[in-house]
C-alpha positions as CSV (number, residue, x, y, z in Angstrom):
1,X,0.0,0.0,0.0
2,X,1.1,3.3,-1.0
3,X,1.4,6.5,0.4
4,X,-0.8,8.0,-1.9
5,X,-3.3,5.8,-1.3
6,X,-3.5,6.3,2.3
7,X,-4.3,9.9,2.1
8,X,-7.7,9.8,0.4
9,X,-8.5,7.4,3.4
10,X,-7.3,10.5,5.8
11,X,-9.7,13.0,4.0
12,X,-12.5,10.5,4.2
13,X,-12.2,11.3,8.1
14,X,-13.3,14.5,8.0
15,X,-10.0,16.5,7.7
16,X,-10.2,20.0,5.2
17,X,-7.5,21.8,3.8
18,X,-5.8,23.9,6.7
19,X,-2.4,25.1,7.2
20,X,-1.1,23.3,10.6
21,X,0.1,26.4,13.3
22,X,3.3,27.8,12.5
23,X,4.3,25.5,9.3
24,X,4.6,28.2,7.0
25,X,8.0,27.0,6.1
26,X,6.7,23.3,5.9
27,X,8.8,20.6,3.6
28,X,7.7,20.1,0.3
29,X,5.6,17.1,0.2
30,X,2.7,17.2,3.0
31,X,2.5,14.0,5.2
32,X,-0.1,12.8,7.8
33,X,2.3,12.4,11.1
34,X,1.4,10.8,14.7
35,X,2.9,13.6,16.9
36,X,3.0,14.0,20.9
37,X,2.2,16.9,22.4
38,X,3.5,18.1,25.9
39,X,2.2,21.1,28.4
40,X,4.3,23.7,27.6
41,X,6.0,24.0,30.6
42,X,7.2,20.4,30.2
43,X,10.8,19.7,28.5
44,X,12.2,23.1,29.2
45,X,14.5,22.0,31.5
46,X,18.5,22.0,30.4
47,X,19.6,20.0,34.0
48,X,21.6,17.1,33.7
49,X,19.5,14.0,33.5
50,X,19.1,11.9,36.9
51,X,21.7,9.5,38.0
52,X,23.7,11.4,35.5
53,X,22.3,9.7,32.8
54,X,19.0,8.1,33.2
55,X,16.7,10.9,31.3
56,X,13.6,12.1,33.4
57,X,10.1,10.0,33.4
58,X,8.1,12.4,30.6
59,X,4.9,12.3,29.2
60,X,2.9,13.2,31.7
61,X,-0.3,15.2,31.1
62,X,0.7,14.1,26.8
63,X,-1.5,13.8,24.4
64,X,-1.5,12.1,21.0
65,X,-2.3,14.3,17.6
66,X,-2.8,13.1,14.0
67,X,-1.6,16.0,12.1
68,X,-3.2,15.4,8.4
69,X,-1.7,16.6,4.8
70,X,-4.0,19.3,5.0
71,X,-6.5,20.1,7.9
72,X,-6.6,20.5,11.3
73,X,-4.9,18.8,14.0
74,X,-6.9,16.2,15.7
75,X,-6.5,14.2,19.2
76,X,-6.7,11.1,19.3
77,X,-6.7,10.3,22.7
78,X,-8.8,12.5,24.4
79,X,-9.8,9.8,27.3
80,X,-6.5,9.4,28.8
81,X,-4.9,11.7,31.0
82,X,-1.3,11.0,29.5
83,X,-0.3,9.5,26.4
84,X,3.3,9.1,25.3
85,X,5.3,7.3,22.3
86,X,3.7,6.7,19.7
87,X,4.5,4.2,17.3
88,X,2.5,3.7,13.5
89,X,2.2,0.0,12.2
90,X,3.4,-1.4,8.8
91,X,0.6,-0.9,7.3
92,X,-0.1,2.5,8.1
93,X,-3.5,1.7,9.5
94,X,-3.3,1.3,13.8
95,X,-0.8,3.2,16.6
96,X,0.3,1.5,19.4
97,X,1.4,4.3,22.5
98,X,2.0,4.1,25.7
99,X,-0.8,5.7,28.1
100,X,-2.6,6.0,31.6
101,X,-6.0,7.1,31.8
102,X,-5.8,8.5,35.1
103,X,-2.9,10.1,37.2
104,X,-2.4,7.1,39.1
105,X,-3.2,4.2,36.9
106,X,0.5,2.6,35.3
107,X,1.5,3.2,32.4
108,X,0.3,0.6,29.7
109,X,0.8,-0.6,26.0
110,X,-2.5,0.5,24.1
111,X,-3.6,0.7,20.6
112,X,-5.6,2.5,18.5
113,X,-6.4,2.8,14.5
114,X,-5.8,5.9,13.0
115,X,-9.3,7.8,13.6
116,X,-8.4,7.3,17.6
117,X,-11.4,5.3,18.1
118,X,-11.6,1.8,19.8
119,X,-8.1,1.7,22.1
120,X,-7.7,-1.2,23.7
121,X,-5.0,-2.1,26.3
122,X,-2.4,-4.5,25.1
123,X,-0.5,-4.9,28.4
124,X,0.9,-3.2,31.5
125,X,4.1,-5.3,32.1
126,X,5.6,-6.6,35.0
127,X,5.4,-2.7,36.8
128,X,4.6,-0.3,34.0
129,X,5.2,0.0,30.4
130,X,7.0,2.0,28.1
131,X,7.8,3.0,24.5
132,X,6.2,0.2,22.3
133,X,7.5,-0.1,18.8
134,X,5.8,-2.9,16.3
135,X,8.2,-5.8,15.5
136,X,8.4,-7.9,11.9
137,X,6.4,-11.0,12.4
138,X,7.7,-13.9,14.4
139,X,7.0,-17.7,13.4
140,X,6.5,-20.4,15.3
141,X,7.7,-23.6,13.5
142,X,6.1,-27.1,14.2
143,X,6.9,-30.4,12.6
144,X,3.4,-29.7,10.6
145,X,3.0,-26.1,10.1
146,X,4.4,-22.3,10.3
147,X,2.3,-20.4,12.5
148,X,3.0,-16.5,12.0
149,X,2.2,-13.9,15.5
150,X,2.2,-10.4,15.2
151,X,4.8,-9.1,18.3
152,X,5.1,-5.5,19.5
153,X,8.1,-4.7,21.8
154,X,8.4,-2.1,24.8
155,X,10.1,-1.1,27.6
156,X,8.9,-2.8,30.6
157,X,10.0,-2.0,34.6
158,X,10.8,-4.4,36.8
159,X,9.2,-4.1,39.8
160,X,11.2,-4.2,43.3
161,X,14.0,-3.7,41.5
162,X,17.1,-0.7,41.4
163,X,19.4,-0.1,38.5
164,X,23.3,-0.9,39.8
165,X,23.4,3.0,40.4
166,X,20.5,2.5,42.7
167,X,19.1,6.0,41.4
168,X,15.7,4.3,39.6
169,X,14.1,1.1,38.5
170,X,15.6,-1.2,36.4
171,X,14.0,-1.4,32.9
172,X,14.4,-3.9,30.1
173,X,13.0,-4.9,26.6
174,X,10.1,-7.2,26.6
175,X,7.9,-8.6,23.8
176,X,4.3,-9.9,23.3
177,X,1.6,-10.9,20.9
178,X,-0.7,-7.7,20.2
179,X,-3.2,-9.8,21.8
180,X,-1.2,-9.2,25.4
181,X,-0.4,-12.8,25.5
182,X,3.2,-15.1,25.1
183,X,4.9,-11.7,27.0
184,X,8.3,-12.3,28.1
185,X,11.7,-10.5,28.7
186,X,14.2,-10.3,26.4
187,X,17.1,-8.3,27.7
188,X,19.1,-8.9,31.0
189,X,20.9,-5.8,31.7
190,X,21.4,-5.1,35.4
191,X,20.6,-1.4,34.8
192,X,18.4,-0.1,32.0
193,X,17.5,-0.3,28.7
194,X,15.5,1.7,26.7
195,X,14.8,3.2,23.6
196,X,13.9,0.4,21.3
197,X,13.4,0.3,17.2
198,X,13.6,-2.0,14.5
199,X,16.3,-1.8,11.0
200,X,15.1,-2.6,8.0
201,X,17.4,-5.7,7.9
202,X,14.5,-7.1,11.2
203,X,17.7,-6.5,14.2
204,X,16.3,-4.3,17.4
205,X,18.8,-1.7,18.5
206,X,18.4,-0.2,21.9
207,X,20.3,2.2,24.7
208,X,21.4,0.8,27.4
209,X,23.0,2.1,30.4
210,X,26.5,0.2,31.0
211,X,27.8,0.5,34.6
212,X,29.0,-2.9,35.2
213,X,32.0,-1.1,36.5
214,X,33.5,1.5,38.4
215,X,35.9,2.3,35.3
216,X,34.1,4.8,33.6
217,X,33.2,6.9,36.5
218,X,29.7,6.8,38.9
219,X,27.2,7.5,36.1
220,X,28.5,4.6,33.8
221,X,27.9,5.4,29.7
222,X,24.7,4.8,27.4
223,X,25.9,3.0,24.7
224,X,23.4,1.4,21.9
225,X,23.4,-2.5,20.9
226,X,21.7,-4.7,19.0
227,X,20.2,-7.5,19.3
228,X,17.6,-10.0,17.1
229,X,13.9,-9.6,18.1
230,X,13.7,-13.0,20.6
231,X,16.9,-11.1,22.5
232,X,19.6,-13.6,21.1
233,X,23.2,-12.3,19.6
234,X,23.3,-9.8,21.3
235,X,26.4,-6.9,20.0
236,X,27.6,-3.4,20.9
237,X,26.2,-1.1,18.1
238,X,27.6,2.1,18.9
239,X,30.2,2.7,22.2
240,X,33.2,4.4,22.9
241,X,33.0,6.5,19.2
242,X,31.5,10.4,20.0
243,X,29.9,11.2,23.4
244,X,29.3,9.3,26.8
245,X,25.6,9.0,26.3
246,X,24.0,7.8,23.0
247,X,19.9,7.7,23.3
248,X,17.0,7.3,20.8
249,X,18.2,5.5,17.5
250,X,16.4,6.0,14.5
251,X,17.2,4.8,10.9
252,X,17.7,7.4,8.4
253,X,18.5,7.0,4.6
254,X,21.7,5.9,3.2
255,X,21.8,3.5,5.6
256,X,22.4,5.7,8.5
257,X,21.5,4.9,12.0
258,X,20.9,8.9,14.0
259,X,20.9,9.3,17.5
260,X,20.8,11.8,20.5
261,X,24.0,12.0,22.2
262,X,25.7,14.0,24.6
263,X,28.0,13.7,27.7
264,X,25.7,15.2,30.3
265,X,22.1,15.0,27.8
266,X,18.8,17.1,29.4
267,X,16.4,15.9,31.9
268,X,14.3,14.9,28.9
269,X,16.8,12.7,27.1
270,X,17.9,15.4,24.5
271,X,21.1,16.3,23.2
272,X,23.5,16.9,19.6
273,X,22.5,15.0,16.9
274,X,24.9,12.5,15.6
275,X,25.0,9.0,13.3
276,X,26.9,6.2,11.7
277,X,26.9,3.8,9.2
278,X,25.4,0.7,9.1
279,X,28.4,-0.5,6.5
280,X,30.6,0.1,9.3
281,X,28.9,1.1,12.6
282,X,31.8,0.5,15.5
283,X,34.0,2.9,13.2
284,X,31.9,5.2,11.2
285,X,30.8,8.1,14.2
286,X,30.1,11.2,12.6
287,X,28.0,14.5,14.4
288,X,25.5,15.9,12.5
289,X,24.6,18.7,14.3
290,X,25.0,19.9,17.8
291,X,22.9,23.7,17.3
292,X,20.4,23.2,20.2
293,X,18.3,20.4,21.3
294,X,17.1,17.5,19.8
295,X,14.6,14.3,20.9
296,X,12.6,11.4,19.5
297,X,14.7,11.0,15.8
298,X,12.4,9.5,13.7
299,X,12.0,7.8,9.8
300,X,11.3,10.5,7.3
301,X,9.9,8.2,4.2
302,X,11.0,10.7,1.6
303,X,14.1,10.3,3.3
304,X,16.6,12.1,6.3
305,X,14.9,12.6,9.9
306,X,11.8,13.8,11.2
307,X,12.9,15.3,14.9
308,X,12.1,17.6,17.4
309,X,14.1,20.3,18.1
310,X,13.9,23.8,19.9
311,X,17.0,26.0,20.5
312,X,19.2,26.0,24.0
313,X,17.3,28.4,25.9
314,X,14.9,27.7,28.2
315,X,12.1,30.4,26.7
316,X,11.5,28.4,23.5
317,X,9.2,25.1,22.6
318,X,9.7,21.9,20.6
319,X,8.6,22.1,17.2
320,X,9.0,19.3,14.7
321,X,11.7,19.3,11.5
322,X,12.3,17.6,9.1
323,X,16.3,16.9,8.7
324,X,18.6,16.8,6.4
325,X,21.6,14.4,7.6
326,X,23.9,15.4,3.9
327,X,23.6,18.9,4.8
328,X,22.3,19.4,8.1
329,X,19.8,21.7,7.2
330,X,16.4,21.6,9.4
331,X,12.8,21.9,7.6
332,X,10.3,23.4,10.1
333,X,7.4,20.4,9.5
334,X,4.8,21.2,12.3
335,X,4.4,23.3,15.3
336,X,2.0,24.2,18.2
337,X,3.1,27.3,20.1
338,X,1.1,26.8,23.1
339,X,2.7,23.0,23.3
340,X,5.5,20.9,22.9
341,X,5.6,18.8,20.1
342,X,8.2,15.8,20.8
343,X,7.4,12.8,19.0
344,X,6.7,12.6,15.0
345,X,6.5,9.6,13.2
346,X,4.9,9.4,10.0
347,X,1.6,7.7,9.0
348,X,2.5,6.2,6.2
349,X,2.8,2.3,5.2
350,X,6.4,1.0,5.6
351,X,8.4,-1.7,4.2
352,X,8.1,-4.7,6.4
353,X,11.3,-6.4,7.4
354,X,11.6,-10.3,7.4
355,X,9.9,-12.3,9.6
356,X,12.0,-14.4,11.9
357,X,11.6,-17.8,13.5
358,X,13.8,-18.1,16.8
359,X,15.9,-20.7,17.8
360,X,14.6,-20.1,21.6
361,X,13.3,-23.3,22.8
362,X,11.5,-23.5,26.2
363,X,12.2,-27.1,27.2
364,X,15.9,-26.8,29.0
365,X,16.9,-23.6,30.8
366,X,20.7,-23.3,29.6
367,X,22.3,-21.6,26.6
368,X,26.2,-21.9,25.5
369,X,29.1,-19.4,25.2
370,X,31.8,-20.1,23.1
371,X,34.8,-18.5,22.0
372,X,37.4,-18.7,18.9
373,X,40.0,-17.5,20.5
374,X,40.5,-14.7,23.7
375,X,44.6,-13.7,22.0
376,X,42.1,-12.0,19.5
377,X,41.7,-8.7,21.4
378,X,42.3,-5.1,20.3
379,X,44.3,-4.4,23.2
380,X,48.2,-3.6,22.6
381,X,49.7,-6.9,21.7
382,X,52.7,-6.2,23.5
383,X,50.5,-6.0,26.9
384,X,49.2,-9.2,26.0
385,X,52.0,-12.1,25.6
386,X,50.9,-15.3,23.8
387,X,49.6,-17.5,26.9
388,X,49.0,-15.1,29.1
389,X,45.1,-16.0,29.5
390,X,44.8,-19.2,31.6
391,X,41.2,-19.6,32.8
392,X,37.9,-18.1,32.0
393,X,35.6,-17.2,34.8
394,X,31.7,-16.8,34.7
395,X,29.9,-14.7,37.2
396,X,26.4,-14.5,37.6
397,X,24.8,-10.7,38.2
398,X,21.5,-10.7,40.5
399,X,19.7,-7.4,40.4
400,X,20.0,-4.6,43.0
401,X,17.0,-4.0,45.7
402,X,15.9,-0.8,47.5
403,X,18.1,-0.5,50.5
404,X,20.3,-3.0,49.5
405,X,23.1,-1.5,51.5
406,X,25.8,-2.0,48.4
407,X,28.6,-0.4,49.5
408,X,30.7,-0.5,46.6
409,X,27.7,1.0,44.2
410,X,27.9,-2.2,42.2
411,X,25.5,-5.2,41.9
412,X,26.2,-8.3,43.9
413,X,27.9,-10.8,42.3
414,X,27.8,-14.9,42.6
415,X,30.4,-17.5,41.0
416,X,28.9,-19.8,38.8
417,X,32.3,-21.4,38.0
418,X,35.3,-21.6,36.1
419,X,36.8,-23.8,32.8
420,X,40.0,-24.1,31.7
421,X,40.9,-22.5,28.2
422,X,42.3,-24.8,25.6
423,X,45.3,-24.5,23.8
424,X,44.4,-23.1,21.2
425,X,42.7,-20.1,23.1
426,X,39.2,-21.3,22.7
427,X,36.5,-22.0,25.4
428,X,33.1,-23.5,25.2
429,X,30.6,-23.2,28.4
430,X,27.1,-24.4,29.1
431,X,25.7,-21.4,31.8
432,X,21.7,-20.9,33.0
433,X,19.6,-18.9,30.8
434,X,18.2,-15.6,30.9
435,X,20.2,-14.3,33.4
436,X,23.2,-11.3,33.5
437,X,26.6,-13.2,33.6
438,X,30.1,-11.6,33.0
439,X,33.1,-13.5,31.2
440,X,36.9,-13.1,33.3
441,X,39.7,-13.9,31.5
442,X,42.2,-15.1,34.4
443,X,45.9,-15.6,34.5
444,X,47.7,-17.6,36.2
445,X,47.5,-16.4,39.7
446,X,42.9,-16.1,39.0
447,X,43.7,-12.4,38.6
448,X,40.7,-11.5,36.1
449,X,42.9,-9.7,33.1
450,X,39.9,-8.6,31.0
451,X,35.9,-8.5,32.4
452,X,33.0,-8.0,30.0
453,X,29.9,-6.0,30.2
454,X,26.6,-8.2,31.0
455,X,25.6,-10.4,28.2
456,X,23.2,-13.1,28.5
457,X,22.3,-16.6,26.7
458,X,18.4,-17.5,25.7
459,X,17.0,-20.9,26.4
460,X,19.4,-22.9,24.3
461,X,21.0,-20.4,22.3
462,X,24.9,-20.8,21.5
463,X,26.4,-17.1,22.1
464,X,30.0,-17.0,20.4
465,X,32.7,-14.2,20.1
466,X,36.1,-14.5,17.8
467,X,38.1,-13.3,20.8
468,X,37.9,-11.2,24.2
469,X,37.2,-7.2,23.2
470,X,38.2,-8.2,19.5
471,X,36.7,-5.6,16.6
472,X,33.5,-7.2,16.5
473,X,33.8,-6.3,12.8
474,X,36.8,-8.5,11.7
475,X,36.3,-11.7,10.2
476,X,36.8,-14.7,12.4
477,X,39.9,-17.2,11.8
478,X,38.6,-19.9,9.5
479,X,39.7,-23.4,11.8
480,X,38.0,-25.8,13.8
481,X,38.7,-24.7,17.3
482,X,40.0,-26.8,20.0
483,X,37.0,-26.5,22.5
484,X,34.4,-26.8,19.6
485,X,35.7,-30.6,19.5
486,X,34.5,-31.6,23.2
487,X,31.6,-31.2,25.5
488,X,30.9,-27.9,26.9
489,X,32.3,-27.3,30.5
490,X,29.1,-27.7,32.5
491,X,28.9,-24.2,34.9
492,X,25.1,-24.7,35.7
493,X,24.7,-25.4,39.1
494,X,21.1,-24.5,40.8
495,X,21.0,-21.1,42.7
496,X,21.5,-22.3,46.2
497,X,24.7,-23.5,45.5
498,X,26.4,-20.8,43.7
499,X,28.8,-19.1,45.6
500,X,28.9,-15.8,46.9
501,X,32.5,-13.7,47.9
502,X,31.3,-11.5,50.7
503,X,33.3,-9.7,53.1
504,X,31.5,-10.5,56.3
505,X,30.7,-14.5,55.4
506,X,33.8,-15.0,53.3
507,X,37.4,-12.6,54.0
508,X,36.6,-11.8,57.4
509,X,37.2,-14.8,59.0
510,X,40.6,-15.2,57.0
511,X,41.6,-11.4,58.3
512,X,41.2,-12.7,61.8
513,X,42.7,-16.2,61.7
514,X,45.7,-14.6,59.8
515,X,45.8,-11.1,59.4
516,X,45.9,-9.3,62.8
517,X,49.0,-10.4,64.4
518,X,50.7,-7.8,61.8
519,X,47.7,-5.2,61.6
520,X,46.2,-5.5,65.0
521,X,46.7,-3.1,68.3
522,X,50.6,-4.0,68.0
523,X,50.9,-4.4,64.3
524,X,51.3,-2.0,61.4
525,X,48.2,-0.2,59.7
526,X,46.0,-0.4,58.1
527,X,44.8,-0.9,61.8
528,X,42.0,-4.5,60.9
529,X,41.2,-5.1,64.5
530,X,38.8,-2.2,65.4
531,X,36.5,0.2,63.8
532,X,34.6,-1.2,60.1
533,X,37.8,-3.3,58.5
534,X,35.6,-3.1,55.3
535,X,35.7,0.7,54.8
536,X,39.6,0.3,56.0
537,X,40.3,-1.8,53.1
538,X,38.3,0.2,50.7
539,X,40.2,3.0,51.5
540,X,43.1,2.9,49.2
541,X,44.0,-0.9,49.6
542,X,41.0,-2.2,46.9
543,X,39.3,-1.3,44.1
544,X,36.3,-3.2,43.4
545,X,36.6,-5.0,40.0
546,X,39.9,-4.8,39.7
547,X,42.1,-6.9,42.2
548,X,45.2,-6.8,39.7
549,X,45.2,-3.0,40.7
550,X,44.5,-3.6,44.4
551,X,47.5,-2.5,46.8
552,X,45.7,-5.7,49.0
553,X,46.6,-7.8,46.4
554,X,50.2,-6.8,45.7
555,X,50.8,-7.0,49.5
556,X,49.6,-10.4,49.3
557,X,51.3,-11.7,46.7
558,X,54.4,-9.5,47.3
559,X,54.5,-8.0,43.8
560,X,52.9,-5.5,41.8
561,X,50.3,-7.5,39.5
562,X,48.8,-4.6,37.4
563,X,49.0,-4.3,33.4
564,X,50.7,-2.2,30.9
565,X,46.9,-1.4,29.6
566,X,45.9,-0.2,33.3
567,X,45.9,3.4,34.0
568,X,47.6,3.2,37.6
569,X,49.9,6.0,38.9
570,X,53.4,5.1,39.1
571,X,54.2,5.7,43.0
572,X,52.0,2.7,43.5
573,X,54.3,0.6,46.5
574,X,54.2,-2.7,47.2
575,X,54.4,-3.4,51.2
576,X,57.2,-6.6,52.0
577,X,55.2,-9.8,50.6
578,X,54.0,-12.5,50.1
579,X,52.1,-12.9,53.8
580,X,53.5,-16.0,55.1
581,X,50.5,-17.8,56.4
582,X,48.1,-17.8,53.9
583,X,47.7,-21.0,51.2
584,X,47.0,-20.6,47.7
585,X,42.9,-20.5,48.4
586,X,43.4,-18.1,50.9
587,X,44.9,-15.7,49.0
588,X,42.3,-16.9,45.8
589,X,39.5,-15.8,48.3
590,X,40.7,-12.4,48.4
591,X,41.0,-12.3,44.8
592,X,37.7,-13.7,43.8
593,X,35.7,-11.2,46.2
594,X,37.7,-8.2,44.8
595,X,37.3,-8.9,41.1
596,X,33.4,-9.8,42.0
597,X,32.9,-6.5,43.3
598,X,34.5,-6.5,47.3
599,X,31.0,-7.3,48.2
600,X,30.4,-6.1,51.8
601,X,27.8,-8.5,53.2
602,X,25.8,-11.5,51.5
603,X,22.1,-10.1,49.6
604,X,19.1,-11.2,50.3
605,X,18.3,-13.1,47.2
606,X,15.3,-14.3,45.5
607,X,16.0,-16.5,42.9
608,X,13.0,-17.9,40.5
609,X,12.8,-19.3,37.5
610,X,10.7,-18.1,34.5
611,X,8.0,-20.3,32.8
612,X,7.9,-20.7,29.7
613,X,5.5,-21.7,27.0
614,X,5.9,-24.4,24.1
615,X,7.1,-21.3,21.4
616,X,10.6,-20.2,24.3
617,X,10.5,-17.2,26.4
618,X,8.5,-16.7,29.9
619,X,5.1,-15.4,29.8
């Protein structure tokens, strides 16, 4: 169906030949656009966004407009007291939003057809959903037939739940059939992600807050990644290239992918405008423009952006443009000066990507990580020697709760185990899944040389990588790897066996069966014998994450242990060492609970598992 075929249907609605407010400068061809509409006084703010990078909850007291070709703007829904995000289908026919029809109800996936009439509620999530986007069909296969669902995704909040900064709720993608049934989660970040939409080519890309570490400072960095529709293979998209926070993709023409970015972005998620390529996108980042504000990038089908954007200053409103990413040059499309008009997207049939079948099966709760080989890595070669790599470890992430008490700022850790590397460099593990893990490399002393961010396997997907923080875009080494040739190493334990590394349960007693004689009343400080030893050894002597670059750890083993690659001063001193005393576990146990995180205490955990239907995925 063609866009010129829809419009007739829009005029058969009722709509005349008006100019919309203030679009005297419109672009050439008219279009019918889904646009929200904010109180004026909302998205005027220029603060830094909370936590540092988590933009502001908006779209309260929103509305939702069709502005036609020609005619006047019309409200869609005029029954709900917010409405926020809209999204158009394939076919150019229905809107899906998110919406609450009274201040205190949560926010829930609705839909409506074009003429606003008829909304029905699609779901509410686990606590509240967000941002729905319609997804390319998805297929179940059966030994007898194909049986096609139509899937829309959204941001959904997990209820009794903190992000790892502990400064909101944690969010995540989930899907489900437009019927509200078959819903399930299908991203596993420990802090948030948000901001989903769908390439041409069927992948989802998303933002996603990355503070697995303390590395990058307190606030962490928003970096985008993609990921298929059922959340499988998942891959950084867009990351270190251009500014500390990347927000709100949106494909453009040319095979661009645009974003909001900034280092410190508005309350309201906006920022400079900037892209990159899809034929290269870890090595492409280029800024389009960075002249005032912009939010919500969207699909212009006639090609470029439609966006809103209003200038720095606090005295002027969104209006949406049209953009031009060759040139830069903005179009003034729409505005209403007595509102803000943030979210444009164009009611217009679409090309609809492939449909995808998934290879998530719900009758074993494991999935596989294997890897080629970890001497692949685009670290300096000569801070890596051939060898060097020993072990890898797997750690399991559990989420962090209100009041918590996480010292460190980090989530709480478990060990779900370690395998040997082969020689060749390779690994192959079966883990649980659906849950956050990380992958150590270790050396020989189970000093974690390289930690990744949180990935995740689906039920019975096989995750692999060519090597350990390679150039995801180089092309794998064409052998038959040594780990590929034998079973998986088996790190799948149940839950109550897992082991935590905790201060209190797990160093403390070590620190008084073999520490104070030299750092009690008569010893040498750091003083362990009175006041909070924890907040002793955090003080200089151990930084969580990292035990290679731990003064503790030096001490203990009587040698510096850090790495060319680590950014550590050079006045670091090593006290006399190693402590006579301790055995090789001892000493481990001081290692594992740094490079998990120096957990203070043991969490209260609740661990569950999801259920899952006959197609994969929890419901």
């Amino acid at each position: 169906m063609s866009r010129r075929r829809l419009l007739p249907s829009l005029a058969a609605l009722g709509w005349v030949a008006l100019v919309a407010p203030g679009s005297g400068d419109a672009s050439d061809t008219p279009l019918a656009l889904v646009v929200e509409q904010l109180p004026a006084e909302a998205g005027a703010s220029t603060e830094p966004a909370v936590g540092g990078t988590l933009r502001g909850e908006s779209g309260d007291g929103g509305r939702i407009v069709l502005v036609p070709p020609a005619g006047a703007p019309r409200v869609l829904t005029g029954e709900f007291q917010s409405a926020t995000e809209p999204d158009v289908s394939f076919d150019g026919e229905r809107i899906v939003f998110a919406g609450r029809k009274e201040a205190g109800d949560p926010w829930c996936i609705w839909e409506t057809g074009v003429d606003g009439a008829g909304a029905r509620k699609i779901t509410c999530g686990p606590g509240g959903a967000r941002h729905p986007i319609y997804l390319p069909m998805m297929y179940t296969l059966t030994p007898t037939s194909t049986e096609p669902w139509e899937q829309v995704a959204f941001v959904g909040t997990l209820p009794g739940e903190t992000n790892e900064s502990a400064d909101g709720p944690r969010t995540a993608l989930f899907t489900c059939r437009l019927d509200g049934t078959r819903e399930h989660q299908i991203t596993f970040n420990l802090s948030n992600d948000f901001d989903p939409v769908v390439l041409p080519d069927g992948r989802m890309i998303f933002a996603s807050l990355q503070r697995r570490s303390l590395e990058r400072g307190p606030e962490g960095r928003m970096a985008l990644f993609g990921v298929n529709i059922d959340g499988t293979d998942l891959m950084i998209f867009a990351g270190d290239e251009g500014r500390r926070e990347k927000r709100m993709p949106a494909y453009a023409a040319d095979r661009l992918v645009a974003f909001v970015e900034g280092d410190h972005l508005a309350d309201d998620g906006a920022g400079s405008l900037a892209a990159v390529s899809l034929r290269r996108n870890l090595h492409s980042h280029r800024l389009l423009s960075d002249d005032g504000l912009y939010r919500a990038p969207a699909t212009h089908p006639e090609g470029g952006l439609l966006v809103a954007w209003r200038p720095g200053s606090r005295d002027r409103d969104y209006a949406i443009h049209r953009f031009d990413p060759a040139t830069g040059e903005r179009t003034l499309v729409f505005d209403d000066p007595e509102r803000n008009d943030v979210w444009a997207r164009a009611l217009v049939p679409r090309p609809v990507p492939d449909g995808r079948s998934s290879s998530v099966r719900g009758n074993d709760a494991v999935g596989w990580f294997y890897g080629l080989d970890v001497g692949i890595s685009d670290l300096d070669r000569d801070a890596w020697p051939p060898g060097l790599p020993r072990r890898l470890r797997v750690i399991e992430g559990l989420p962090r709760r209100p009041g918590d008490g996480m010292a460190t700022g980090l989530a709480p850790r478990r060990l779900l185990g370690e395998a040997d590397l082969a020689g060749d460099g390779s690994f192959n593990v079966e883990v649980p899944a659906d849950i956050p893990v990380e992958l150590q490399l270790l050396d020989e002393d189970g000093l974690a040389l390289q930690t990744c961010g949180w990935v995740w396997t689906r039920w019975k997907e096989a995750r692999g990588c060519i090597g350990c923080h390679e150039d995801p875009e180089r092309t794998p080494p064409n052998r038959f790897v040594e780990a590929a040739q034998a079973p998986p190493a088996r790190l799948t334990m149940p839950p109550e066996r897992r082991r935590f590394v905790d201060f209190a349960g797990t160093v403390r007693p070590i620190i008084e069966r073999q520490c104070l004689e030299c750092h009690g009343e008569r010893g040498q400080p750091p003083r362990l014998d009175q006041g909070d030893a924890y907040e002793v050894l955090l003080d200089g002597s151990v930084q969580p994450g990292q035990a290679r670059t731990s003064p503790l750890i030096w001490h203990l083993l009587g040698r510096r242990t850090d790495r060319r690659w680590d950014d550590v001063g050079a006045d670091g001193t090593v006290a006399p060492g190693p402590v006579k005393g301790l055995t090789r576990e001892d000493v481990l146990t001081f290692i594992q609970w740094i490079d998990l995180g120096a957990l203070r205490a043991r969490p209260d955990v609740r661990d569950h598992a999801p259920a899952l239907d006959n197609s994969g995925g929890s419901r």
